[in-house]
Backbone as numpy.savetxt, mean C-alpha at the origin, in Angstrom:
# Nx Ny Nz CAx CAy CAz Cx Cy Cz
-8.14 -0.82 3.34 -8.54 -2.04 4.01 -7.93 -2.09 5.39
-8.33 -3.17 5.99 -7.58 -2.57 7.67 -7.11 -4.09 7.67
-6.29 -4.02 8.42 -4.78 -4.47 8.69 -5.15 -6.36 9.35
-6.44 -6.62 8.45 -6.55 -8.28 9.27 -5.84 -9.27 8.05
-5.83 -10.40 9.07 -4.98 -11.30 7.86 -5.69 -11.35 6.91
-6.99 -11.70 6.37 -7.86 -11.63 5.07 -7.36 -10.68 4.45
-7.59 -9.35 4.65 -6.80 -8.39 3.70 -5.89 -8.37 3.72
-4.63 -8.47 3.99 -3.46 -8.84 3.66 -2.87 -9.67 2.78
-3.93 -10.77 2.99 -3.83 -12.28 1.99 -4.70 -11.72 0.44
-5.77 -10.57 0.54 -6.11 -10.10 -0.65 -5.02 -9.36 -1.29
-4.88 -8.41 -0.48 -3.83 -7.44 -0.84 -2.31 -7.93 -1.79
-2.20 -8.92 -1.13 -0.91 -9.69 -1.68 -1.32 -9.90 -3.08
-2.66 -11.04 -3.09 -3.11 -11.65 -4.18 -3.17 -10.65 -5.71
-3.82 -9.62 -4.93 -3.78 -8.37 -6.03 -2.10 -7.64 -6.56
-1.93 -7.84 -5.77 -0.26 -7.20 -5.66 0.55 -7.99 -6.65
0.26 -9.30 -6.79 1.26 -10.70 -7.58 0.03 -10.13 -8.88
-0.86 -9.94 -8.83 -1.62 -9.70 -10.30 -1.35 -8.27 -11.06
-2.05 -7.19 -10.27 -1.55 -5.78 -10.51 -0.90 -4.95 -9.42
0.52 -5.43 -9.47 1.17 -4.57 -8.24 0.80 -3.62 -7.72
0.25 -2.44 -8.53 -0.46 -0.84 -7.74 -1.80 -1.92 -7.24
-2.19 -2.15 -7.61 -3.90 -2.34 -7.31 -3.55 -3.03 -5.62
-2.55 -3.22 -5.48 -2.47 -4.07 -4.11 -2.15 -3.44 -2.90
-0.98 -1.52 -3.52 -1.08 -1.11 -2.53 -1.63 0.15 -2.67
-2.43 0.20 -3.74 -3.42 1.19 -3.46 -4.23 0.98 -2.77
-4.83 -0.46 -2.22 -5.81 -0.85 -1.32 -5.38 -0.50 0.05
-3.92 -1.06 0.12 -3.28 -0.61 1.59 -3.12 1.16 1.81
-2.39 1.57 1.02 -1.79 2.94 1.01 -2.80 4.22 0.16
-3.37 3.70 -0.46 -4.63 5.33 -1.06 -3.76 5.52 -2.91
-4.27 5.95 -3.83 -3.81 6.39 -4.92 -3.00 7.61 -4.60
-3.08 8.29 -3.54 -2.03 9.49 -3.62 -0.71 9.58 -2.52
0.12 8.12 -2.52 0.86 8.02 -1.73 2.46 7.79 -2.42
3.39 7.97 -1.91 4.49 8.04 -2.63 4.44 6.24 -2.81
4.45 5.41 -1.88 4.50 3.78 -2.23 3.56 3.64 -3.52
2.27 3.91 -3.86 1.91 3.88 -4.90 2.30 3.85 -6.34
3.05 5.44 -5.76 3.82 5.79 -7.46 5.08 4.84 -7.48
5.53 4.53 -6.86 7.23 4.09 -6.66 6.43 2.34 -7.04
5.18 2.00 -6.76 5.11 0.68 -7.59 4.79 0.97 -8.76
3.90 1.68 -9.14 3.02 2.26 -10.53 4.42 2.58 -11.23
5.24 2.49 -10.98 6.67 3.04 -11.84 7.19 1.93 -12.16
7.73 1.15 -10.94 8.28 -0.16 -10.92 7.83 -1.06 -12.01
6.03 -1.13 -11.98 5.33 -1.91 -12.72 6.00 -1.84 -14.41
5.88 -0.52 -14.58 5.48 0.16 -15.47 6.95 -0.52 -16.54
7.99 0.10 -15.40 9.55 -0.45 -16.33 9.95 -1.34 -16.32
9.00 -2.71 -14.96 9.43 -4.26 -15.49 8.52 -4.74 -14.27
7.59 -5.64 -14.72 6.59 -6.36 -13.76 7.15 -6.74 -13.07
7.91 -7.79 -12.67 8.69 -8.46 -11.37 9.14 -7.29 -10.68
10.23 -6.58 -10.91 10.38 -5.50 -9.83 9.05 -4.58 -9.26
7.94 -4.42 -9.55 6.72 -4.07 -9.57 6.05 -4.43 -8.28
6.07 -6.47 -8.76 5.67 -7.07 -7.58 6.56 -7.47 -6.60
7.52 -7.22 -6.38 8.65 -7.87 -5.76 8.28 -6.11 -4.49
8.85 -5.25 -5.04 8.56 -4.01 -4.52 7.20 -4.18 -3.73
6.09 -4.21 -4.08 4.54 -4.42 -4.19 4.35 -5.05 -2.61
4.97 -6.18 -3.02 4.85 -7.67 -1.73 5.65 -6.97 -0.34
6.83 -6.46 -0.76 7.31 -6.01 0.22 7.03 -4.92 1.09
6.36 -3.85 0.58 5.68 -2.89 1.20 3.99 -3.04 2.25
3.30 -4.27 1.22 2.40 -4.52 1.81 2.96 -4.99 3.51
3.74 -6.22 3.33 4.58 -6.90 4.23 4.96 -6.15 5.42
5.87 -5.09 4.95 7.10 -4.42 6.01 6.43 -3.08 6.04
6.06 -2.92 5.37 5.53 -0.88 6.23 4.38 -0.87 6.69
4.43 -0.45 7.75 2.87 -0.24 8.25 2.11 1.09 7.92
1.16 0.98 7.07 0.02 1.76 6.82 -0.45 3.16 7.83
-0.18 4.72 7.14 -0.10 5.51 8.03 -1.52 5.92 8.69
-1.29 6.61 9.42 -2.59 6.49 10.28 -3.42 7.81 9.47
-4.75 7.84 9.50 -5.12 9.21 8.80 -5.23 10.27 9.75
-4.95 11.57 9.52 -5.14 12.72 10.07 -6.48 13.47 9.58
-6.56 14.61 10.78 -7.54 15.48 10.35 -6.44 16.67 9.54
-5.92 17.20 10.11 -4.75 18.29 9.42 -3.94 17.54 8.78
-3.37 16.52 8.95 -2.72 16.07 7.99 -1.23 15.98 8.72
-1.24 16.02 10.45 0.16 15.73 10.93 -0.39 14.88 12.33
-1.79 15.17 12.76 -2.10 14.68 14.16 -3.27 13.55 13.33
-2.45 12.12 14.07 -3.59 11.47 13.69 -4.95 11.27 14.79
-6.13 10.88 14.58 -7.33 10.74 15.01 -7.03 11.17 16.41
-7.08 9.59 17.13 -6.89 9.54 18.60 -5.93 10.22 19.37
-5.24 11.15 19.05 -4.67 12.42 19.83 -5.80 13.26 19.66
-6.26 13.88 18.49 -7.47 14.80 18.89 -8.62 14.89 19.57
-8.67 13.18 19.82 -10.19 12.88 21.23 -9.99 13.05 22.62
């Protein structure tokens, strides 16, 4: 999802319901924040979403690459 307040305010919403589901929307299923909530969840819901909220919040979402080190707009 891209980075407007609406998704953010979804993202959260999902995040307080199924912690992964909130930053898999932000971050992709194959990201280390993913697993580190999908874990959290897993061994006690509150730390799950507590984790969850805060990542959506405080990390900003990496940019995608073509190789996988240069993102987009350096290669144009």
């Amino acid at each position: 999802m891209s980075s407007g307040g609406c998704s953010t305010c979804l993202e959260i919403i999902f995040a307080a319901v199924l912690p992964p589901v909130g930053v898999f929307f932000r971050y992709g299923c194959c990201s280390s924040q993913f697993f580190i909530s999908l874990l959290l969840t897993v061994l006690g819901y509150v730390p799950g979403i507590v984790y969850s909220v805060y990542v959506i919040l405080k990390m900003p979402p990496e940019l995608p690459g073509i190789d996988g080190d240069r993102p987009y707009y350096i290669l144009a």
